[in-house]
N, C-alpha and C positions, 0 to 999 in steps of 0.2 A: 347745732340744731336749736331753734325756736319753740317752743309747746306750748301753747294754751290752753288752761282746764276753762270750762264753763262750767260753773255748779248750778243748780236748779233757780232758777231767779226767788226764791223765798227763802233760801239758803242764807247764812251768813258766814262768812267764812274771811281768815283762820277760824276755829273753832271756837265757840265762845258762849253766853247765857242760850242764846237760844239758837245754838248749833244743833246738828242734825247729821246720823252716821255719815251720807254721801259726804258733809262738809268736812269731816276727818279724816274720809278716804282719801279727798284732794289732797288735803293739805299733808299726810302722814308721807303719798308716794311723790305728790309739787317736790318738797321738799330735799328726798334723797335726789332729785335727778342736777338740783341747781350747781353743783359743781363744775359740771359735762354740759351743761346746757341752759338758755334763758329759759327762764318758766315765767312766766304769766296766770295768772286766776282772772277770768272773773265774777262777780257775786254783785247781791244788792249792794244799794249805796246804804249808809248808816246815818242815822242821827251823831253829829260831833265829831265826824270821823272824815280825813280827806279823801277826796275822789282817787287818789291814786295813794298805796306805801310800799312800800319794800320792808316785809318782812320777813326773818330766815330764809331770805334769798329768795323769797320770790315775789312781782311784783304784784298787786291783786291794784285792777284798777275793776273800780266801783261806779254799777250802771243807773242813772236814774230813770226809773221805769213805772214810774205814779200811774202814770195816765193809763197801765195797765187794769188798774181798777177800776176802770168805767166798764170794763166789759165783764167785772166779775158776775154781775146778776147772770149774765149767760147761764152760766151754771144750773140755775134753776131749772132748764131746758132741760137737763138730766133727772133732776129730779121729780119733776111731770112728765118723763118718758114720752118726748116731744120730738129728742134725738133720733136720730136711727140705731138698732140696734148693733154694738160695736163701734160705734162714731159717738163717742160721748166730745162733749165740748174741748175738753184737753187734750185732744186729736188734731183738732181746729187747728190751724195756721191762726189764727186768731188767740189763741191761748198764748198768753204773755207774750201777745206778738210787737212791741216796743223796746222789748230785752231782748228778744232773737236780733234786732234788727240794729240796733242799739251795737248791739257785741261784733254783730256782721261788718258796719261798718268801721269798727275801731280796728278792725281787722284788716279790713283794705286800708288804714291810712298807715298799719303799724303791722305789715306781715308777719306769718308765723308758718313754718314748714307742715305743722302738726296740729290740731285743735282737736280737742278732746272733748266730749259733749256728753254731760250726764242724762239720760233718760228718752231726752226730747226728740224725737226724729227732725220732727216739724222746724224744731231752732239749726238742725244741722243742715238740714234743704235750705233755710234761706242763708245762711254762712255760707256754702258751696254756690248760691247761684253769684254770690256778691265776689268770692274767692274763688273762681274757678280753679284755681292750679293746688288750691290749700288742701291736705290731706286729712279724710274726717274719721275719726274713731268715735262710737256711737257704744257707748257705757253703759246696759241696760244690767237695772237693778232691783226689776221688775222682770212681768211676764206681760208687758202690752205689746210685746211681739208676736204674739198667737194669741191674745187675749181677744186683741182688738179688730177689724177687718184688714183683711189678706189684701184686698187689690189698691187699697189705700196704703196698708203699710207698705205696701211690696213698692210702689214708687216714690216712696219716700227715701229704703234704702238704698235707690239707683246711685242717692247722692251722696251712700258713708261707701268707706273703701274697709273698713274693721268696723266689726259687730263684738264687741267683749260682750261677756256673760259673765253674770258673779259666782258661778256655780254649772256643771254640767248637764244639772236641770235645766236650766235659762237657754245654756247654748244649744244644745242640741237638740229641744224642741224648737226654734227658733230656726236650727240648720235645716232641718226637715222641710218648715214648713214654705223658706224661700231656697233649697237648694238652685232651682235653675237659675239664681241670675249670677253676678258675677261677686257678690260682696262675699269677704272674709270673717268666720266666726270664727273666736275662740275664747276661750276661759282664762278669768284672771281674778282668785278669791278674792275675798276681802280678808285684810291682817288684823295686825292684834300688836301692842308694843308689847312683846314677852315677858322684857324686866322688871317692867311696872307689874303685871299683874301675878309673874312666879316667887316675886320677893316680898309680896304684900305679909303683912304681919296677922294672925289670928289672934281676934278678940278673946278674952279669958274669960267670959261674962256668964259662964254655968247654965247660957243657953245655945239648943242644937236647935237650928234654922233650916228651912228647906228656903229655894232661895227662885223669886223669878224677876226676870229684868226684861221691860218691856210697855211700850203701851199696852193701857187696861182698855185695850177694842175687840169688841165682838170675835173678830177673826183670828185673836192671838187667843183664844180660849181659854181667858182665866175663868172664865165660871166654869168648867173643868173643871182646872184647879181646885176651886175651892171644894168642891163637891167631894172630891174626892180626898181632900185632907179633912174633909167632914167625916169620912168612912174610915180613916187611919189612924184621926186624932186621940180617941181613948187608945189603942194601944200601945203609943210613944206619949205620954203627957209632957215630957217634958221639950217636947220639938214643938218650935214654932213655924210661923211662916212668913216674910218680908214680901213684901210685893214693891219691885221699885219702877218707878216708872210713872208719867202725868195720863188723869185720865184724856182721851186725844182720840177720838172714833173719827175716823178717814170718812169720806161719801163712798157708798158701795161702790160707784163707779169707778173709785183708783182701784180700790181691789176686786174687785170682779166683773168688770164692764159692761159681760156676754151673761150675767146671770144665772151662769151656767153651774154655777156649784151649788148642790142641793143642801148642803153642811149652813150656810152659808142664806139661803132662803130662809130657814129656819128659824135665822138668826134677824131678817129684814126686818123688825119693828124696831129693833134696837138702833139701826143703822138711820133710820126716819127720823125717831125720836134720840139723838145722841148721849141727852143727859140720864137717861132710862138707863143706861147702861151701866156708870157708875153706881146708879142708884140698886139697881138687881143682885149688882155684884155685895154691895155692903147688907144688903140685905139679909145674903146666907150667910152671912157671918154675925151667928147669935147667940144668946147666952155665954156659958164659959169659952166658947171659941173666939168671942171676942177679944179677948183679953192676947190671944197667941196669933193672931192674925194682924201684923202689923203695913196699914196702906203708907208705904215711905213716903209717896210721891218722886218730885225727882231730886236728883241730887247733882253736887257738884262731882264731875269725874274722876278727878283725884281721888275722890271719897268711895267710889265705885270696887276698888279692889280689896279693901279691904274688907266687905260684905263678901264678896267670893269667898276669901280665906276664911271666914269666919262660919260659912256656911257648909250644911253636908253634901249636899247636891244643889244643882241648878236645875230647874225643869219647866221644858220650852212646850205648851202644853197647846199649840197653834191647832184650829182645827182648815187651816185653807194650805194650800202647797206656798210653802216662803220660799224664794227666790234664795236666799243665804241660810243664815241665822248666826250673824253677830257675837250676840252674847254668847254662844255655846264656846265659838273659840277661844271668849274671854276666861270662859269657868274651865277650859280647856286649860290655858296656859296658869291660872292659878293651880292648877292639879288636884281639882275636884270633880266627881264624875257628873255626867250630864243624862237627863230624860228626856226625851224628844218624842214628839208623833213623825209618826209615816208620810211623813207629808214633805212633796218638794227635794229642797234640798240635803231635809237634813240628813239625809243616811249616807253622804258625803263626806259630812263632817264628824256625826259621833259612828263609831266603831258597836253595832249592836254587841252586847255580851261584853264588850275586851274596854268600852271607852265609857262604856253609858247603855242605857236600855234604849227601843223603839217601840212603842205601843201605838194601835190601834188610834185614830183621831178621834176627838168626839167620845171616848171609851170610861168611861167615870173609874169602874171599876177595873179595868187593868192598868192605869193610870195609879190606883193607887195601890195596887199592889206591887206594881215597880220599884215606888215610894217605899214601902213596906220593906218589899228585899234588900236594898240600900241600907234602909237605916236597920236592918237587923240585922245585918252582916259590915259593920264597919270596915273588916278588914279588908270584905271584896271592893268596898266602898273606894279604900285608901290606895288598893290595886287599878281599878280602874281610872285613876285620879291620875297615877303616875305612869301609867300609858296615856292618856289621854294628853300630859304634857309636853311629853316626849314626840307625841303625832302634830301638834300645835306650831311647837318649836321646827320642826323636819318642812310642814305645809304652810302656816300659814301668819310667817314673820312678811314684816314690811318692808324691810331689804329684800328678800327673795321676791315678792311681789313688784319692787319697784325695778329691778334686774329683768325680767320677766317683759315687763310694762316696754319698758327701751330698745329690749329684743323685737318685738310688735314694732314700733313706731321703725324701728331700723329695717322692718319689710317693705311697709309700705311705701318708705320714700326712696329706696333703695340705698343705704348707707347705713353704717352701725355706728351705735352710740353706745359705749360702757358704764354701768356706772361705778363710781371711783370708790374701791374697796377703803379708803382713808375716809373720804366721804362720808360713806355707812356707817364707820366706827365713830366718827364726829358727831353723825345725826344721833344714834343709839345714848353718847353720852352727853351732849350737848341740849337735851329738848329746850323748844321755847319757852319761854318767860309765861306767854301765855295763860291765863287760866282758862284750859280745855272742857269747859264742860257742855254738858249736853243736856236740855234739859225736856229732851223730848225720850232720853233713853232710847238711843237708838232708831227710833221713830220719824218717820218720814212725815211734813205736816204741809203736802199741797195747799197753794192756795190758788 
């Protein structure tokens, strides 16, 4: 079998300084399938770097796609609400249409049984009209499947054969809303490399941490957060709070397209003005709370798990429905418990009561009363940690995902492909050289 990932043309991938989760999703399941099969990537082209490598078995050849930039003002369209409503510019066959077309035809001169396509609809229509026989898996890790117009989308996926979803949120609103035509959903998490993050050492540094990872944007709800460690902070004095993650505000339009979320309106001036937002957030952090409110920024990955171990809880404080939520499963498999809003995916991933709390979005104060029960009940704390790693390890490894992923591709083309249980064990203890980091935490950063 053949398989080609195409990552988001602003992606760089393998992962690297300014890597971004989908670019690690690639690369983590690319990776285990290369035993059993050619894999292919492709991603931008880089400064210093050759158009084509093979590394850890797979080859990533790199697209040049410049001239994408002349059409970036388009954009502006969206932001004078010039669009139509639901047709924002990155709907456009136009958006990054040199990389769609780019990757399409490297495709007809270098066939692939499989192509795998993160996000784009738009990029897999023109791959399929160029590969008529190529089989298209359509990776949505978003919600611009129901987000965005129905009778646009709806002929766009004439041309995927598989719809994954990162989460049963994704799919099966998504199932619903094109049930009659002929394409296939289904779900396929995103992982976590377990060893890395359940073997991390905890800092000894006689400070207790509450912990968030994530871009500081409007729709991830740290000012929540902080509000609410504002109402907590005299009764634990000795807990602080890490915020990891670049500041990085998306255009409303990737995350809310239809403007339909009212959480979300509230929030539009921040979204206009993007630097307002960093700025509001350090704002409520004053006087002695200064001093326990630590903004990290971002960090190198490696460095990442050790802040889990180190910390009491993770708390994912989003006030918009997230498609996944990443880091939960990272704070998961370190075996620390997690807080989450009601939103999206996450009641998926944390276990209310058994893995982590669920509170209310947007909810200052039961948000920090969650906080509160946590940190004043350590043991439930260290209880919830250790189910919570236990659920991590059973859902949501990158072996079980990339088995998973194979089983999929072996429908669609009609033929199975296993992957090599020696394999897995090689990938698990053999990782790349690479240095994996991410420096958008998580963060997805359209361009």
């Amino acid at each position: 079998m053949r398989v080609a990932f195409v990552n988001q043309p602003w992606s760089v991938s393998p992962p690297d300084n300014s890597a971004d989760s989908i670019a690690l999703v690639t690369y983590e399941v690319a990776r285990r399938l290369t035993h059993d099969a050619e894999v292919r990537c492709y991603a931008r082209i880089l400064p210093n770097r050759s158009r084509t490598e093979l590394i850890d078995g797979i080859e990533y050849r790199r697209i040049d796609a410049r001239i994408d930039k002349l059409l970036k003002p388009l954009r502006l369209l969206d932001q004078w609400r010039l669009t139509p409503k639901r047709r924002p510019f990155h709907q456009s066959a136009l958006y990054h249409i040199a990389y769609s077309l780019a990757v399409a035809r490297d495709l007809r001169r270098s066939p692939c049984d499989v192509v795998h396509v993160h996000n784009f609809a738009q990029c897999a229509r023109i791959i399929r009209l160029l590969n008529p026989k190529i089989r298209v898996v359509l990776h949505m890790h978003c919600d611009w499947l129901t987000q965005l117009d129905e009778r646009a989308v709806g002929k766009l996926l004439k041309n995927v054969d598989l719809v994954l979803g990162v989460s049963q949120f994704i799919t099966q609103k998504a199932q619903r809303r094109f049930s009659a035509g002929k394409t296939q959903f289904r779900t396929l998490y995103n992982g976590v490399d377990f060893d890395r993050f359940a073997t991390a050492k905890r800092s000894e540094n006689g400070r207790r941490s509450i912990l968030f990872v994530g871009r500081l944007s409007p729709e991830k709800g740290v000012h929540v957060l902080l509000q609410a460690f504002g109402q907590l902070a005299s009764l634990f004095p000795d807990v602080g709070l890490d915020l990891i993650g670049p500041d990085n505000v998306l255009s409303r339009e990737f995350v809310d397209p239809g403007r339909d979320d009212a959480e979300l309106e509230r929030l539009a001036p921040f979204f206009s003005d993007k630097a307002s937002y960093g700025a509001h957030l350090r704002g409520l952090v004053s006087g002695e709370l200064a001093a326990r409110v630590r903004f990290v920024g971002s960090i190198p990955y490696d460095e990442l798990p050790a802040y889990y171990a180190s910390a009491e809880m993770l708390v994912v404080p989003s006030v918009f429905d997230e498609p996944f939520g990443l880091p939960l499963a990272e704070a998961m498999a370190a075996g620390i418990p997690c807080i989450a809003t009601q939103a999206g995916a996450f009641a998926e991933i944390v276990e209310d009561q058994r893995t982590g709390l669920l509170v209310p979005r947007a909810n200052v104060s039961a948000l920090a009363d969650a906080m509160s029960a946590i940190l004043g009940d350590p043991e439930r704390g260290r209880r919830m940690g250790k189910l919570g790693r236990e659920r991590c390890e059973r859902l949501f490894s990158w072996n079980h995902n990339a088995k998973i992923l194979v089983d999929y591709f072996g429908c669609i083309i009609g033929s199975e492909l296993r992957v090599s249980a020696k394999r897995t064990r090689d990938s698990d203890r053999g990782r790349s050289e690479l240095a994996a980091v991410r420096s958008d935490a998580h963060g997805n950063n359209p361009g």
